[in-house]
C-alpha positions as CSV (number, residue, x, y, z in Angstrom):
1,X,77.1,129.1,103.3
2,X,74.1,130.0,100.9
3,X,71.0,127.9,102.8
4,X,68.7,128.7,100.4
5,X,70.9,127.3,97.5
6,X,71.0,123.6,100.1
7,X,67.4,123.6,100.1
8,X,66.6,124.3,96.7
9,X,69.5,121.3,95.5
10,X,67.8,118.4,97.7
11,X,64.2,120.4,96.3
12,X,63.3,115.9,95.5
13,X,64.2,114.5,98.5
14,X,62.2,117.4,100.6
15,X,59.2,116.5,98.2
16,X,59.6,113.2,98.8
17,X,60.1,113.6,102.7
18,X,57.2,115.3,103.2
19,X,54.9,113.0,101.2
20,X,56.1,109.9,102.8
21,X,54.8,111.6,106.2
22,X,51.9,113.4,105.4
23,X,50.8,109.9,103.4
24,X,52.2,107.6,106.6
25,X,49.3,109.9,108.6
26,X,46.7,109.2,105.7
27,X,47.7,105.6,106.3
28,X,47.2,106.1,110.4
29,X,43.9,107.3,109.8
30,X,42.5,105.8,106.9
31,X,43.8,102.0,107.1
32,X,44.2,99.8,104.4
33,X,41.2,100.6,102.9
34,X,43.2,104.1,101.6
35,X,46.0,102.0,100.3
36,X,45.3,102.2,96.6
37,X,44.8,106.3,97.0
38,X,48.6,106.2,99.0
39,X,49.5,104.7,96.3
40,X,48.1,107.2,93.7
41,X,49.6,109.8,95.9
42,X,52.9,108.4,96.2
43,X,53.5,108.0,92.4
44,X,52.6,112.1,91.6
45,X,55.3,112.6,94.6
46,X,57.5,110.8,92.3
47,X,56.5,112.1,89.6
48,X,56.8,115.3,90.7
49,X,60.6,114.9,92.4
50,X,61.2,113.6,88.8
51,X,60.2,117.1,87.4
52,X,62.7,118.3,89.4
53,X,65.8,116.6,88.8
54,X,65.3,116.5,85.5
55,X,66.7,120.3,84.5
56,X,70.0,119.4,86.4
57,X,70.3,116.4,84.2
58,X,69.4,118.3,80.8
59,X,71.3,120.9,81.9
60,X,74.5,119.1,82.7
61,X,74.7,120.3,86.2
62,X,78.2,120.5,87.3
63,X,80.7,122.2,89.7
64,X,80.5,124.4,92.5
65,X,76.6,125.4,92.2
66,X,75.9,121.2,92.7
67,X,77.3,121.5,96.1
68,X,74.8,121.2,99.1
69,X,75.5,121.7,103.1
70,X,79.2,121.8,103.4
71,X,79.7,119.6,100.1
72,X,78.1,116.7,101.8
73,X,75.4,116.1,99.0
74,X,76.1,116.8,94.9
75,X,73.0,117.4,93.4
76,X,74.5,117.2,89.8
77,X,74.0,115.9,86.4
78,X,75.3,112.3,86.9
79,X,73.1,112.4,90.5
80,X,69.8,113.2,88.4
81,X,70.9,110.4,85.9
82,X,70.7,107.8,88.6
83,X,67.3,109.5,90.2
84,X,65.1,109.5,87.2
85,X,65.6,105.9,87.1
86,X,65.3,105.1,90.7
87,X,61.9,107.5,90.4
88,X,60.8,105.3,87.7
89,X,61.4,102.2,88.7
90,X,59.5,102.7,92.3
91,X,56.3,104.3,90.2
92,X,56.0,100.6,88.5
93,X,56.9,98.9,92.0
94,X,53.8,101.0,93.4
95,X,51.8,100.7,90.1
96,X,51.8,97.1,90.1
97,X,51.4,96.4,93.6
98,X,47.5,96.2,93.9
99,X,46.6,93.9,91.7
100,X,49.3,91.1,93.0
101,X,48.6,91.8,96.5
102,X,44.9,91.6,96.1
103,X,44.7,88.0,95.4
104,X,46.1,87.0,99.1
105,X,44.4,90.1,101.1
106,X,47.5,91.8,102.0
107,X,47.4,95.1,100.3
108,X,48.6,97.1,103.4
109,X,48.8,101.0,103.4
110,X,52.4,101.1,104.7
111,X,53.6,99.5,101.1
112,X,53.5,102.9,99.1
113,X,55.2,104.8,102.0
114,X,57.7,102.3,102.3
115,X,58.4,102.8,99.1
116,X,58.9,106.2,99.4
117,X,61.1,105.9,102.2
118,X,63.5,103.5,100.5
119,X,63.8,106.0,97.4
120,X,64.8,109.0,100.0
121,X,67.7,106.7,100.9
122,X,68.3,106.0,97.1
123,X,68.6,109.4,96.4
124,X,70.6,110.4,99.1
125,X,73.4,107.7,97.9
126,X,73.6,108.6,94.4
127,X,73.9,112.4,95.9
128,X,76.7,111.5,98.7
129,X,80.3,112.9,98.5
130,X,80.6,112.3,102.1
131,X,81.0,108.8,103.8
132,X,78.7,110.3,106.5
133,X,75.3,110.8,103.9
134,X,76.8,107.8,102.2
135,X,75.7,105.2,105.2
136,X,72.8,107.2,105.9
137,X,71.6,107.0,102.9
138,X,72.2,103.4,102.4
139,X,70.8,102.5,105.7
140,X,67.3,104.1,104.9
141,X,67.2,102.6,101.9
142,X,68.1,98.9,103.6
143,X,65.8,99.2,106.3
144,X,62.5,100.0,104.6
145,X,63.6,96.7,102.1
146,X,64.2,94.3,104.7
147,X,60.8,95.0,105.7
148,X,59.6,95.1,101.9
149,X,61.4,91.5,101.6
150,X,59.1,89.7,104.4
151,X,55.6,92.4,103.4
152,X,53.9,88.7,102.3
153,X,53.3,87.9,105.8
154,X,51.1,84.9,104.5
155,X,53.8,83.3,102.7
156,X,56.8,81.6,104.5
157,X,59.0,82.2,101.6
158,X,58.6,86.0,101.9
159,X,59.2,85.6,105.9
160,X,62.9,83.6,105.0
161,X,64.1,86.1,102.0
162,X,63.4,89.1,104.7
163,X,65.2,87.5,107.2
164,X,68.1,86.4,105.1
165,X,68.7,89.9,103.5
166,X,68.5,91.2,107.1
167,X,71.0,88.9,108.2
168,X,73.5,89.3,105.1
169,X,72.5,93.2,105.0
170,X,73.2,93.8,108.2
171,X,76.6,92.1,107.8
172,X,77.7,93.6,104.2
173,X,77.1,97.0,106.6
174,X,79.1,96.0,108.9
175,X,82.0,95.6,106.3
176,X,81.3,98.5,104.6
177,X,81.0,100.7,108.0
178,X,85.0,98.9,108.8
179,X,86.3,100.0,105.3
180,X,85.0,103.6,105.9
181,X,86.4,103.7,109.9
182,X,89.9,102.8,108.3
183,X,89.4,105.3,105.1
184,X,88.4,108.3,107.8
185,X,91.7,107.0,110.1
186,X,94.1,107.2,107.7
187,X,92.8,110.3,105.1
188,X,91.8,112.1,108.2
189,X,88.7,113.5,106.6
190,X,85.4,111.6,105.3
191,X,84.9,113.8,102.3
192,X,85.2,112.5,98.7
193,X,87.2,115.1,97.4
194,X,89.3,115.0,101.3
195,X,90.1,111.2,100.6
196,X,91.2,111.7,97.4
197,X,93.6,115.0,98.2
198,X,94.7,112.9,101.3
199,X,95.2,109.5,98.9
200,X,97.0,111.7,96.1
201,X,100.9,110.9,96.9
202,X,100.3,107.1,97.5
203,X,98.5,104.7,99.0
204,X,99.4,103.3,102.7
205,X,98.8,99.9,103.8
206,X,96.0,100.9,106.4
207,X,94.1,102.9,103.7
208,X,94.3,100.0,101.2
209,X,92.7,97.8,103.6
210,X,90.0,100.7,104.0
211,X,89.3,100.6,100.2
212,X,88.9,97.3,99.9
213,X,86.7,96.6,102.5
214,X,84.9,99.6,101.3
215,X,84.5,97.7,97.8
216,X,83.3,94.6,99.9
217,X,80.5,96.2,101.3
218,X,79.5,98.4,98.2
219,X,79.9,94.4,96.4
220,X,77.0,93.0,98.4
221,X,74.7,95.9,97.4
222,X,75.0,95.7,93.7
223,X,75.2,91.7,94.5
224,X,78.6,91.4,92.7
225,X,80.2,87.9,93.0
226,X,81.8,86.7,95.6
227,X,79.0,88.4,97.4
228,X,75.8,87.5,95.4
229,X,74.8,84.6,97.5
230,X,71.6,86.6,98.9
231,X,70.5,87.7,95.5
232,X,68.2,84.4,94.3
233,X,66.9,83.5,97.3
234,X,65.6,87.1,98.3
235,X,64.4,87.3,94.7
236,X,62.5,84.2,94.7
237,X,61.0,84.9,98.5
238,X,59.8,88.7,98.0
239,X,56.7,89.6,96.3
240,X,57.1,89.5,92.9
241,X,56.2,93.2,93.0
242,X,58.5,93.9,95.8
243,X,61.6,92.0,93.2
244,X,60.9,94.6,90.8
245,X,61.8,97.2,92.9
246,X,65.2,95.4,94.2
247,X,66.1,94.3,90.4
248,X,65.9,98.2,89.7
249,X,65.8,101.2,91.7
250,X,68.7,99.8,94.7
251,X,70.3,98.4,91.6
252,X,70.9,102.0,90.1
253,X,71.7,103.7,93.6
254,X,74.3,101.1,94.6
255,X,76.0,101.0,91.1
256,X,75.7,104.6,90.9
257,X,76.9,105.0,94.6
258,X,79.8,102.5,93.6
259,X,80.9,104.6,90.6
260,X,81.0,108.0,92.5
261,X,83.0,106.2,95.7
262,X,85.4,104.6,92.8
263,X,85.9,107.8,90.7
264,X,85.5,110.8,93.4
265,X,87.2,109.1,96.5
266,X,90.0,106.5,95.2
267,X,89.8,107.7,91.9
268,X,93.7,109.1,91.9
269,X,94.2,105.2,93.1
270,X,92.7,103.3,90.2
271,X,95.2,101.1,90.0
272,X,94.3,99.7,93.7
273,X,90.9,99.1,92.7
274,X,90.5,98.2,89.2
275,X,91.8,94.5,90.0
276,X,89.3,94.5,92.3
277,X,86.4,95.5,89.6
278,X,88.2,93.4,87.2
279,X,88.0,90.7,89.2
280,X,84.1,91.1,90.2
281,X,82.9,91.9,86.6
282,X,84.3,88.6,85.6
283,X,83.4,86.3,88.1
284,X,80.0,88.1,88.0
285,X,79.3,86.9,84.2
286,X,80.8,83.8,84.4
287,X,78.8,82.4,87.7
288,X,75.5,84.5,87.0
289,X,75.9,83.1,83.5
290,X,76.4,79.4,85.6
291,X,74.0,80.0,88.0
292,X,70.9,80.5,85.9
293,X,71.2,77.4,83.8
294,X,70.0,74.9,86.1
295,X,67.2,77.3,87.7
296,X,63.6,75.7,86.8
297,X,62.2,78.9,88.7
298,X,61.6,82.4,86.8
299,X,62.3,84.7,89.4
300,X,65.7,82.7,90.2
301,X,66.7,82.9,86.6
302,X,66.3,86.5,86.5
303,X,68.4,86.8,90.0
304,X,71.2,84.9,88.5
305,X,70.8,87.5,84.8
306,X,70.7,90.4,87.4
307,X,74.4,89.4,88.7
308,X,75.3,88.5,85.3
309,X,74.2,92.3,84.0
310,X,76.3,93.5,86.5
311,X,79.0,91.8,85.4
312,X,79.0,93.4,82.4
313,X,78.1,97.1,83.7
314,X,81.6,96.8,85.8
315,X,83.1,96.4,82.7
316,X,82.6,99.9,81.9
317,X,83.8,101.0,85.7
318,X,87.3,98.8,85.3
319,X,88.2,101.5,82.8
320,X,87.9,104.0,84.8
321,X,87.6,106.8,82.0
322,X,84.2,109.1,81.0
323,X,83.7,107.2,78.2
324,X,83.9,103.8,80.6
325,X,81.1,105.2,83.3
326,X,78.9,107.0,80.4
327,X,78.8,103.2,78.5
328,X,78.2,102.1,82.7
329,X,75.3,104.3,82.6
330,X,73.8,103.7,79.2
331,X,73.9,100.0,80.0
332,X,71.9,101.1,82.9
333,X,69.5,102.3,82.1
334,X,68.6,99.9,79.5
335,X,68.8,97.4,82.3
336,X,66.2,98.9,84.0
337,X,64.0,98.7,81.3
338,X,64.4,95.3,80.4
339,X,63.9,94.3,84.0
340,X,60.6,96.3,84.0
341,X,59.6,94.4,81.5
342,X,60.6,91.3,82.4
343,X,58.7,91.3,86.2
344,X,55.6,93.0,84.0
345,X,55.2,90.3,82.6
346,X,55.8,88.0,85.3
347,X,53.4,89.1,87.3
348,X,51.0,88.5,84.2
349,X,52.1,84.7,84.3
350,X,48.8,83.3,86.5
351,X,46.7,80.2,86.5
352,X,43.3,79.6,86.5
353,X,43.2,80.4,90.3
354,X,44.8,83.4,89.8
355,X,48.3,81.9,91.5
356,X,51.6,82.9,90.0
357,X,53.6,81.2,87.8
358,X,56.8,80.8,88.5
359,X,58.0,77.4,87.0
360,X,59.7,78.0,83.6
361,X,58.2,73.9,83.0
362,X,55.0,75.3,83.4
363,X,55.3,77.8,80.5
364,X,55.4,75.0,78.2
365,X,54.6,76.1,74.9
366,X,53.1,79.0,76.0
367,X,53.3,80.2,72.3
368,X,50.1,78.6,71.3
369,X,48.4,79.4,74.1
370,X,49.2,82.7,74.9
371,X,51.4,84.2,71.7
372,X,51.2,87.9,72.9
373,X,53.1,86.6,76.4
374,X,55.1,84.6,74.9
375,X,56.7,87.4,72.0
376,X,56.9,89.7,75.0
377,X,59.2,87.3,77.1
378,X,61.0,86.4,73.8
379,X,61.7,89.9,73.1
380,X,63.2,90.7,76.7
381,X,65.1,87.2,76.8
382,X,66.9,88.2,73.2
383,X,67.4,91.7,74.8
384,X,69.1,90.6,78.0
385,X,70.8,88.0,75.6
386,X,72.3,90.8,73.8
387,X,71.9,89.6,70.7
388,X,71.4,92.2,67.9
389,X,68.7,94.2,66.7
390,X,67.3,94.1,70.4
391,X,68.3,97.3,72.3
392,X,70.6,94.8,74.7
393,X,72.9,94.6,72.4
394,X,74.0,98.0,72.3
395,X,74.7,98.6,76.3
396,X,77.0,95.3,76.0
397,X,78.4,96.9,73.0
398,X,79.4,100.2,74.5
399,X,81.2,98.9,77.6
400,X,83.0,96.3,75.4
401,X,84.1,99.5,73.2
402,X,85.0,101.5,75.8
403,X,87.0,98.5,77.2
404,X,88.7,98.1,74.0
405,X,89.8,102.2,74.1
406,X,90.8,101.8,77.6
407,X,93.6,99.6,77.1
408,X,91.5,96.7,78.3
409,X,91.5,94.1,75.3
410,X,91.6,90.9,77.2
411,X,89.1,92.1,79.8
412,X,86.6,92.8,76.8
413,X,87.7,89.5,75.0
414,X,86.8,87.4,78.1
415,X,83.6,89.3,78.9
416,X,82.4,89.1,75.2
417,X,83.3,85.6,75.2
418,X,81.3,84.7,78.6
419,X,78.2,86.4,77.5
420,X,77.7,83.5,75.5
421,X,77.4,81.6,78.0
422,X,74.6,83.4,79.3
423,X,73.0,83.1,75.8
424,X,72.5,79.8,76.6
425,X,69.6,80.0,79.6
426,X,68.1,82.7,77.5
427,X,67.2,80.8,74.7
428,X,66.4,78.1,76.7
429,X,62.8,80.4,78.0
430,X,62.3,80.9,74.7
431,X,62.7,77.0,73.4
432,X,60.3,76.2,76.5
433,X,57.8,78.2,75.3
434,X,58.5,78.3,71.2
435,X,58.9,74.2,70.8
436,X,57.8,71.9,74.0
437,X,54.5,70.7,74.4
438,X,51.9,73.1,75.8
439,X,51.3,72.7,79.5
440,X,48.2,74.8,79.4
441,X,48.4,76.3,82.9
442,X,49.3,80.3,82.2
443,X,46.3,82.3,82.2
444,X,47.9,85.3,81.6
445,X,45.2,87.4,83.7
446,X,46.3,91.1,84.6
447,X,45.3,94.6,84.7
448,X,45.5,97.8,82.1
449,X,49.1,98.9,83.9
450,X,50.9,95.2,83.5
451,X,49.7,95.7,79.7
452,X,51.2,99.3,79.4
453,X,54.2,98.8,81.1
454,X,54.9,95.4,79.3
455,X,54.3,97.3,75.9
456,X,56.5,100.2,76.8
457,X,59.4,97.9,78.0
458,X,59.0,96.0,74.2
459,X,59.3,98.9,72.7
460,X,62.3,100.4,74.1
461,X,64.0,97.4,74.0
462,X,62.7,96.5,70.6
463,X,64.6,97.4,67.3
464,X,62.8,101.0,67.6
465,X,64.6,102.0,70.8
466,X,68.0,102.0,68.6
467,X,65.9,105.1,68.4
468,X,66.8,106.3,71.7
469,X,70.6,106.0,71.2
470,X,71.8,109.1,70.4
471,X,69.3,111.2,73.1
472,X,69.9,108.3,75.9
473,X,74.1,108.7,74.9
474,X,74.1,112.4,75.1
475,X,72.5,112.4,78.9
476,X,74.9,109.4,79.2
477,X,77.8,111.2,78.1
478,X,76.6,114.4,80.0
479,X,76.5,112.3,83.9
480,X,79.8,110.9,83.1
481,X,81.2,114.3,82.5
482,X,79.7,115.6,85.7
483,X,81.1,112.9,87.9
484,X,84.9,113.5,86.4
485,X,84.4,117.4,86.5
486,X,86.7,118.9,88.8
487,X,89.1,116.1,89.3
């Protein structure tokens, strides 16, 4: 085996290794006081792990040459897909840290190295063709956001949604640690493409119970219904900068982690699983849609539209096909950007004391008051709507379609029929702050970076990032082909 070819594939993680120690020692020395230069720090190693992923991605990286120690980690095009988006999502996670934090004291030096830590794991899953880098993965991305959860150590809230996603985290591991003991016992190997050579002239009893609890597990980390119950309550309980990271970068690892278990491991057993998916992506839009009609608090609301959006994206998986996982990943990473945008600019929602707004009754008429906010907010609420010009439109549009040339008819008629429902609590923000009577409590305070990153969200999700479509389709199209190529 070529070494040098290994090291030079997991070139990100290595970066991103050897920043999170050299900056935990910068920490150990420096204190808090260095926090905001960690920080600094800690988005160039980012930035710079993005440079290099991103000529695997441009390039379509594919085959044999993507292969790294013993074709335990895939360092290919649909890999680099799902790490420019984690890498960008834990950039705004660090650059909008400070300013929140400030206001109760707790701006510690561990946060940006946490960070770090959690993206290592991230990348690791979205690289893993073996069950073995799989958990690892996972695992180091879990442990540094338990401790991310319950960072507020002021605020009791922050305390109970760290202990709660322990607690359920630790459990969903469990289950997912079960399903892979029964997948290794009965393929005999714990290699992607081993399962799925093993798994190739049927599927036994034993190994069906493998992949299901296998889904299970994989369920609670994209926070798929039946096993969403953590989602609003950890949502609600973290620092709001803290949420941003969970309603991104672990979404786009799990999902993509998810989609490479489904295609590369069971996916000569797609009939086994797709009930399964069907099943979830349904339930998903239906009780996220539910859900987040009675929430009166923000960050709930956007918990409940996070399982709803992932209702939608396992649309695109159910069908199993490139064009299915390419509409996946398209949705995707439009998702990310509205959620950017939509934790932007809740962080920007502050009273006169500089407290966080979180009640939606609170943002009464927050047109008059504060118009720029409240077009903002309207513009990501019509975008996670889906309703048309907004770019959300589209990512619904494309896994619909690609349900539609899978065979799937009624699955897309039901899913296009729910997302109304979700319309509903959408427009309801927006007639809070368009038509009720101003409650004159949203400030609106915040720095340079909540402004930049709230206009750059807009504007991708606006009418102009129809822009986008054909560039952010081809690299779509490209991942999808990458993750099929060989099979």
């Amino acid at each position: 085996m070529d070494w040098s070819q290994s090291l030079r594939l997991i070139a990100p993680e290595e970066t991103l290794s050897i920043a999170s120690l050299v900056l935990l020692l910068v920490a150990a020395w420096g204190g808090d006081k260095a926090s905001k230069l960690i920080s600094v720090l800690a988005v160039a190693a980012l930035i710079a792990a993005g440079f290099l992923v991103a000529p695997a991605l441009c390039g379509g990286a594919m085959g044999a040459d993507t292969y790294a120690f013993f074709g335990q980690f895939k360092a290919d095009a649909f890999a680099s897909f799902a790490k420019v988006l984690i890498y960008i999502s834990a950039a705004v996670a660090l650059v909008v840290a400070p300013k929140f934090f400030d206001r109760f004291n707790a701006m510690r030096a561990e946060y940006p190295v946490l960070i770090l830590l959690a993206t290592i794991g991230m990348s690791m899953m979205v690289s893993a063709t073996n069950l073995i880098t799989l958990y690892i993965g996972l695992e180091m991305n879990s442990l540094a956001a338990y401790v991310l959860a319950a960072f507020l150590r002021t605020d009791g809230r922050s305390a109970e949604a760290g202990l709660k996603y322990f607690v359920l985290g630790a459990l969903a591991s469990g289950i997912l640690l079960f399903g892979m003991s029964l997948t290794y016992g009965f393929a005999g190997t714990t290699s992607f493409d081993g399962i799925s050579a093993s798994m190739a002239s049927g599927l036994s009893r034993g190994a069906l119970f493998g992949l299901v609890f296998v889904f299970a597990g994989l369920a609670f980390k994209i926070s798929a219904v039946p096993f969403h119950m953590w989602t609003p309550d950890v949502y609600e309980g973290a620092p709001t900068p803290v949420t941003t990271l969970f309603a991104t970068a672990p979404k786009v690892a799990a999902m993509a982690l998810t989609m490479r278990v489904a295609i590369e491991a069971f996916g000569n057993q797609a009939h086994a699983w797709q009930q399964i998916i069907v099943f979830a992506a349904l339930a998903s839009i239906v009780i996220g849609a539910l859900g987040a009609i009675r929430q009166s608090n923000i960050k709930r609301l956007m918990a409940y539209s996070s399982i709803n959006n992932v209702g939608f994206m396992l649309v695109g998986l159910a069908v199993a096909t490139p064009q299915g996982i390419s509409a996946m990943l398209f949705y995707l990473a439009v998702y990310v950007a509205m959620s950017i945008g939509g934790f932007a600019m809740i962080l920007m929602l502050t009273d006169e004391n500089g407290n966080q707004v979180e009640d939606l009754n609170k943002m009464a008429g927050l047109s008059r008051t504060r118009p720029g906010l409240a077009l903002g907010l309207a513009m990501i609420m019509f975008s996670l709507a889906g309703i048309p010009p907004m770019f959300g439109f589209w990512g619904k549009f494309l896994v619909f379609k690609a349900a539609v040339y899978g065979g799937m008819v009624p699955l897309a008629a039901l899913g296009f029929a729910a997302s109304v429902i979700g319309a509903f609590y959408y427009l309801k923000v927006v007639k809070i702050m368009y038509f009720d009577e101003p409650a004159d409590v949203v400030k609106g305070e915040s720095d340079i970076w909540h402004k930049l990153i709230l206009f750059g969200s807009c504007v991708v999700i606006s009418p102009l990032g129809f822009l986008l479509t054909k560039w952010l389709g081809h690299l779509a199209d490209t991942a999808a082909a990458a993750l099929f190529a060989g099979l």
